[in-house]
N, C-alpha and C positions, 0 to 999 in steps of 0.2 A: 214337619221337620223343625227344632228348634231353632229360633232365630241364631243361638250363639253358636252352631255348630258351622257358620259362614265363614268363610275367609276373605278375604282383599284378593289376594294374588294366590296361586299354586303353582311350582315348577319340579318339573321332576328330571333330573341327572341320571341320564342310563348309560349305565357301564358295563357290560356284559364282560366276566372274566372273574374277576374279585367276590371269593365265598366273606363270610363272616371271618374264618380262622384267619384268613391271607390279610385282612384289614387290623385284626388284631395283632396278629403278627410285627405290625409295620407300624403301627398307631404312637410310638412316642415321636416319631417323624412327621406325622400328618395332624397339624393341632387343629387343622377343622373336624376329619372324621373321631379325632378325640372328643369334641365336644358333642358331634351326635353319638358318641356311644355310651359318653359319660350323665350326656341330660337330656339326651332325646328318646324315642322309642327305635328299638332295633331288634333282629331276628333274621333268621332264616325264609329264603323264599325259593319256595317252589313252583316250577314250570312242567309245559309240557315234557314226557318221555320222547328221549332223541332230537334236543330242540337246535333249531334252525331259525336262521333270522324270520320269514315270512310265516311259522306257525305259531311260535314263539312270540313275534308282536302282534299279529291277530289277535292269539286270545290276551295279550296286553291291553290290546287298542278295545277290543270289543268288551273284556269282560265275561268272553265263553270260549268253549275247550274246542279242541280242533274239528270233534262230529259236527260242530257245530256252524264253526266259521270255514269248513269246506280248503283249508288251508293245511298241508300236511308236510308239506316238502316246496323246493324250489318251482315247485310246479302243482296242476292238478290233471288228475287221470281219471279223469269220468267216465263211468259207466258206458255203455254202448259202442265203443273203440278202443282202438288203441295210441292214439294222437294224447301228448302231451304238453298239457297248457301253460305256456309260462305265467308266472305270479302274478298278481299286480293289483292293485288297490280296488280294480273292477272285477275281481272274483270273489272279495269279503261278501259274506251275505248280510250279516247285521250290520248298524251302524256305530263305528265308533264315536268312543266318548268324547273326543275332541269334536266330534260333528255337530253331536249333541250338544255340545256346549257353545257351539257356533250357531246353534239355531236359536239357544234361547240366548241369545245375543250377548256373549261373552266374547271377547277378544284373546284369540288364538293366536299363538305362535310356534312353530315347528322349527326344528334345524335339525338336518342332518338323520332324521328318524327313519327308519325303514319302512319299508312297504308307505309310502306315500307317490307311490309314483304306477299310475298317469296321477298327475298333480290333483290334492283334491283342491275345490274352492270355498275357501274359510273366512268368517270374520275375521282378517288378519291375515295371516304370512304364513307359506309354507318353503322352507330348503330342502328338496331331497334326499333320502339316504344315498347310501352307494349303488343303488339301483339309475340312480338320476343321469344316465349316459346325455352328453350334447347339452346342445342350448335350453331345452325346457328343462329345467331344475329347479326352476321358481315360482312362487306366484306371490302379487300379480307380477306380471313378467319383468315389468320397470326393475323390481327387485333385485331379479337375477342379473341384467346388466349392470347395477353399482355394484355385487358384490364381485363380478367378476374386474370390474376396475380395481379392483382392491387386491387381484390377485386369489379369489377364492376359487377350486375348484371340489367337486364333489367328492370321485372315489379315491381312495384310498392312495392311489396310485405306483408303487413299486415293490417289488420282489423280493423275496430273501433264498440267499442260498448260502452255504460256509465260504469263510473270507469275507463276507458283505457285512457281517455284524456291526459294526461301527456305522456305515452308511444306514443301514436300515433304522438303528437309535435314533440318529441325527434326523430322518427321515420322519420318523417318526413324529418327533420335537415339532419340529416345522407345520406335519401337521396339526398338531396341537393346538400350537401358537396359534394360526391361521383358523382355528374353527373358536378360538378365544375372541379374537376381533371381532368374531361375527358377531356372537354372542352380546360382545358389549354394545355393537353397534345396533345389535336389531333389538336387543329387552335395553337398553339404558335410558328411554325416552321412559321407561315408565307406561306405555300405550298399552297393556297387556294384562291379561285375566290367568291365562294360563298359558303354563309355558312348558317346552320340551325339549332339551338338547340331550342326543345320541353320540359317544364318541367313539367312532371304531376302531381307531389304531392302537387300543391297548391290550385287543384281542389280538391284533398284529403280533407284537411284540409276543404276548405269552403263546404263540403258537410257534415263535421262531425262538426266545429265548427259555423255554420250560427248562430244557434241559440242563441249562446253565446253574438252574437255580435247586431242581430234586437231583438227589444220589440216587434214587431207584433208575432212572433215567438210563438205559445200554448206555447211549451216547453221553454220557454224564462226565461234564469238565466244568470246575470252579469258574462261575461268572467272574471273580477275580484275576481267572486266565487268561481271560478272553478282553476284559474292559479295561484291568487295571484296576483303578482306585474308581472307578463307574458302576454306577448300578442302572442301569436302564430301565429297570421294572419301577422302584422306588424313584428316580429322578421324572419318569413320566407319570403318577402318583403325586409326588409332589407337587407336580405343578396343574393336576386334576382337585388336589385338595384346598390351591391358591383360589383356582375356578368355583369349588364348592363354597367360599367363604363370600365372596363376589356374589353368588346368586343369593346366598344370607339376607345381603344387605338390598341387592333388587327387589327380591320379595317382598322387602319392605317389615316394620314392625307387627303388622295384620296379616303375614303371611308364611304358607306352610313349604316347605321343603322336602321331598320326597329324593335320597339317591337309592338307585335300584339296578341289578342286572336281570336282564330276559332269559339268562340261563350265568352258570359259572362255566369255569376252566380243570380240569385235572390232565395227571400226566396220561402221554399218549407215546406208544412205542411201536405197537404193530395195528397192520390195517385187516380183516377179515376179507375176504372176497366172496360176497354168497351167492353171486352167480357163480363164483367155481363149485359153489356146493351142490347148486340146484342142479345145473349140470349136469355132474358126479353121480346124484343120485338119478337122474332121469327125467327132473320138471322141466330143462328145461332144453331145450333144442334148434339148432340155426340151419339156416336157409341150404340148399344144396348145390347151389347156381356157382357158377366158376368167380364171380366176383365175390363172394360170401368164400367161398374155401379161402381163393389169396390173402382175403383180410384176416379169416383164422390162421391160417400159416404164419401171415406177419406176429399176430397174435400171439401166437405161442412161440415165435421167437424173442419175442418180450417187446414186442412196439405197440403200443396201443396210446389212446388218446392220453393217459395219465403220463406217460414215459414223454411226450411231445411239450404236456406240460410242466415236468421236470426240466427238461432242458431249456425250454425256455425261462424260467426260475434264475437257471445258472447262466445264461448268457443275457440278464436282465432284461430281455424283451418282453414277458410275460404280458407286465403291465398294457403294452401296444396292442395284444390281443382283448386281453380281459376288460380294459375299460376304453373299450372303443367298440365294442360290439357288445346286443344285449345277449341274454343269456341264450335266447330262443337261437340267436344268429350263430354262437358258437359252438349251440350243439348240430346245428344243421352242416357247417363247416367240419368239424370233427368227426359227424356222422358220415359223411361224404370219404373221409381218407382213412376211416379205422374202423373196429368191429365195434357196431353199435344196435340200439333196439331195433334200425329198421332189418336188421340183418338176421332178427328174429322167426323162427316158421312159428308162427302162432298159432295153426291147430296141430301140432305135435307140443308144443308145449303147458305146462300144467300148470306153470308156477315161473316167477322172473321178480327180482329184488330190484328197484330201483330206489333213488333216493342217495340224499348226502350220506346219512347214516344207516343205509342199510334197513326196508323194509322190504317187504313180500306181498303181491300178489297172485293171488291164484285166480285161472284162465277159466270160469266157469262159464259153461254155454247159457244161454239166453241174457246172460251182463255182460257178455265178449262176445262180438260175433263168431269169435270162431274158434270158444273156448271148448278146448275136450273134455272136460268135467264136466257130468252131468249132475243136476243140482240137488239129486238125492244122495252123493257121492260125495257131497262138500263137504259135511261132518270130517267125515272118517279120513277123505287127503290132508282136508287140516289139521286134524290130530295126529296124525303118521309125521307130519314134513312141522308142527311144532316139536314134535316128540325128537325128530331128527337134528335139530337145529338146538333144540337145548341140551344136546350131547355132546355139542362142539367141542374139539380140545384142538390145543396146539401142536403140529406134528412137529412141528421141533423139540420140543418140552412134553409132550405129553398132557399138561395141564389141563384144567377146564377152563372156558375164556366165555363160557355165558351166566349170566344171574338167572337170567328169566326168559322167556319169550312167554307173551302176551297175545292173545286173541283179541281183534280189533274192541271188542264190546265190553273187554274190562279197561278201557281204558277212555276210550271215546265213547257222547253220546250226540244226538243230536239229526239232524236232518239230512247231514250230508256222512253219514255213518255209509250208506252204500258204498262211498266212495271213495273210503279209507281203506289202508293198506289190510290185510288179511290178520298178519302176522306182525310183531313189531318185537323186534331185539333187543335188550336191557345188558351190556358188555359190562363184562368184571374190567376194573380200575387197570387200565394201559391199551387196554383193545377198546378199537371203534372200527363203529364197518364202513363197508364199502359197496356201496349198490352197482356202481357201473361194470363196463367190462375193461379190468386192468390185473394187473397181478402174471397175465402171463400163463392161468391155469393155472394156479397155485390157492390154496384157501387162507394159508396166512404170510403178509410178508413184514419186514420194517416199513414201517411209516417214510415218509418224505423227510428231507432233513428239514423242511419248513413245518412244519406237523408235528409237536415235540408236547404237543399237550391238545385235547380238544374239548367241547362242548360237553357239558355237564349239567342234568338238571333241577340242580341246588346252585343259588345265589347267595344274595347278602337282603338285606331292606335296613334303609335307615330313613327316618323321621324327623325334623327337629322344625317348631315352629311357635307362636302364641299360646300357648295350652295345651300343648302335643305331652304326654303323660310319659316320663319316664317308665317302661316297660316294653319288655320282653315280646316277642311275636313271632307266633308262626302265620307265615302267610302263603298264598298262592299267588298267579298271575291273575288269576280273574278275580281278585281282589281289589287290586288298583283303580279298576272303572270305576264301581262303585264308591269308592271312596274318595275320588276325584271330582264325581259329581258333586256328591251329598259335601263334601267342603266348601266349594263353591255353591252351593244352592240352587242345587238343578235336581229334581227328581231322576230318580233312575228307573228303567224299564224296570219291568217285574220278572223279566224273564232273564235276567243275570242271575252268573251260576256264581256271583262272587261276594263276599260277602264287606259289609263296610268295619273298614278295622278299628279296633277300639283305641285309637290314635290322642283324639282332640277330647279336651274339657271346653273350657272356654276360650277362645283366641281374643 
């Protein structure tokens, strides 16, 4: 590797929400991302299909695609049962490049990044993402106690529902400001080789304000209606682009600048239900016990765990539940008082969608204990129940509402491939699905009024540092590793699927 292709420092800004079009958009307002677009390297990035925080930074952090890092959804559902694992930094199989950079003795700093928690331990500092529930959120832990004098806390913490919009802006801000502080207080020593800060609340915002902003939008009313002479998307932007210019000067003269999202944002109007579908068509079937009927009764009266969480939305408790229990704890309490997978008869079923966005598993014997597919028989169910699933249309409109569905193998590769969903959904622009059981029996409903745009997997990437080449890029997420190390002067495994972008000349 040649000596000049080293940097001093690397920090990378992740903003998940903001494509290329919405920065340009907005760019005579933001004179930092002006100047990475006007003299820095910039393009389009692409991520995993149906990306989600913990698959989506996997192949970030690793540099490989989800067959690979065993990471596919909020969870992992392995082979041999039916018990589902929640995330966490001890289910990655490969090592992140942050690790690797900690091992060959570079000085690490995280804030606020996903999937870092159970905490790892790094030359240097880790602040957990929004996963970092209670006191462990730091390391070393001394950490976590001065930022909490300072008033920092981790998630997110409060709800949006109509009427709150001004609160949730304001909310917003606050947390902004407060993940600013950190920033300057944990990289402004200078002690630091590489650097990472994650800001989530402006996926917040674009999930609660989309609609304010597109006319295609049902629910579409001028953000002018609603703020006044306020823009909320642009005023929290703005003061992400004070923060971009800030890291500029951290980075120091001999250093590169990396902002990037792990997926973008588009509008979002209705949710798919594909367990109503499964269902409907016969994959998939619940238990016959008088406890299991009550809760479909409730069910199909329209109460299910999503409805529980709507209301609390509107009576701002939300938050009390969601960031004071981890995820594993909310669905065992949820599972407990609504129709949920344990309420599943697994050998009548053949097929069952879980996941944020809507994937598919199918129940085949000898990889399920007590799958009724037998596994000369898989071909052909998965070709009937794709075939079914990309016929989708909307019964209110008629319409069609899929692009694609994909067979696990065109899309993942890698070791933990057994483990990946069957089937994986590709939704036309306003549909996203919905794996759990909500909707009421129904296959398509309106989204939540919090829900007004979602997950998308196109981004933005921008570049600006020493010798970083004005030009254009297409890139991927398992591009970033690689190029993360080789800046800093770290070999990279051989066995990254990413490749190193044609960024740097001389720094």
């Amino acid at each position: 590797m040649p000596a000049d292709s080293v940097y001093q420092r690397v920090f990378i800004l992740e903003l998940s929400g903001p494509t290329l079009e919405f920065l340009q958009a907005r760019r005579d307002s933001l004179p930092n991302f002006r100047a990475f677009l006007d003299q820095g390297a910039h393009g389009r990035l692409r991520g995993p299909l149906q990306p989600v925080a913990p698959q989506s930074f996997a192949t970030l952090l690793t540099g490989r695609n989800p067959g690979a890092t065993g990471l596919f959804d909020f969870f992992k559902f392995p082979a041999g049962g039916y018990d589902r694992v929640p995330y966490g930094t001890h289910l990655l199989r490969p090592p992140t490049f942050y690790q690797q950079l900690s091992d060959a003795g570079k000085r690490v700093g995280l804030l606020n990044v996903p999937l870092t928690h159970p905490l790892p331990q790094v030359n240097g500092f880790v602040v957990s993402g929004d996963e970092g529930i209670g006191d462990e959120f730091a390391f070393p832990p001394e950490l976590g106690r001065r930022l909490r004098a300072d008033g920092y806390f981790v998630p997110f913490g409060a709800s949006y529902s109509p009427g709150r919009e001004r609160e949730i802006a304001d909310h917003s801000m606050q947390v902004l400001a407060m993940r600013r502080r950190a920033m300057r207080s944990l990289f402004g020593d200078g002690d630091w080789d590489f650097g990472m800060l994650t800001i989530h609340m402006y996926g917040e915002l674009l999930h609660a304000f989309w609609k304010f902003y597109d006319p295609a939008h049902p629910d579409y009313r001028p953000v002018s209606e609603i703020f006044g002479g306020r823009d909320p998307l642009l005023e929290g932007l703005a003061t992400i682009d004070e923060m971009l210019g800030e890291i500029v000067e951290l980075a120091g003269p001999r250093g590169l600048v990396l902002f990037l999202g792990a997926w973008g944002h588009r509008l979002e109007h209705s949710k798919v239900h594909l367990n109503a579908v499964l269902e409907r068509e016969g994959y998939l079937r619940f238990r016959g016990d008088a406890r299991t009927r009550l809760k479909r009764a409730v069910f199909r009266a329209g109460l299910s765990a999503a409805t529980a969480e709507r209301a609390a939305h509107r009576l701002n408790l939300y938050k009390l539940f969601h960031y004071r229990l981890g995820r594993g704890q909310r669905a065992k309490v949820t599972g407990a008082a609504f129709l949920s997978y344990r309420d599943v008869d697994w050998a009548a079923t053949r097929a069952v969608a879980m996941g944020y966005l809507g994937q598919v598993y199918l129940n085949v014997r000898g990889h399920r204990p007590l799958g009724p597919i037998a596994p000369d028989q898989y071909q052909a169910e998965r070709d009937r129940l794709q075939r079914i699933l990309a016929d989708l249309r909307d019964p209110r409109t008629g319409q069609a509402i899929v692009e694609r569905v994909f067979a696990r193998e065109e899309i993942y590769r890698g070791e933990e491939l057994a483990n990946a969903p069957d089937l994986v959904v590709e939704w036309k622009p306003g549909y996203s699905g919905d794996a759990g059981l909500s909707g009421g029996g129904k296959v398509v409903t309106a989204s939540p009024p919090n829900h007004s745009s979602d997950h998308y997997n196109e981004s933005v990437l921008l570049a600006r540092g020493a010798g970083v080449r004005p030009v254009e890029l297409t890139a991927t997420l398992q591009d970033i590793a690689p190029t993360v190390l080789q800046a800093l002067g770290v070999s990279a495994p051989a066995d990254l699927e990413g490749k190193v972008l044609p960024l740097f000349g001389s720094p």
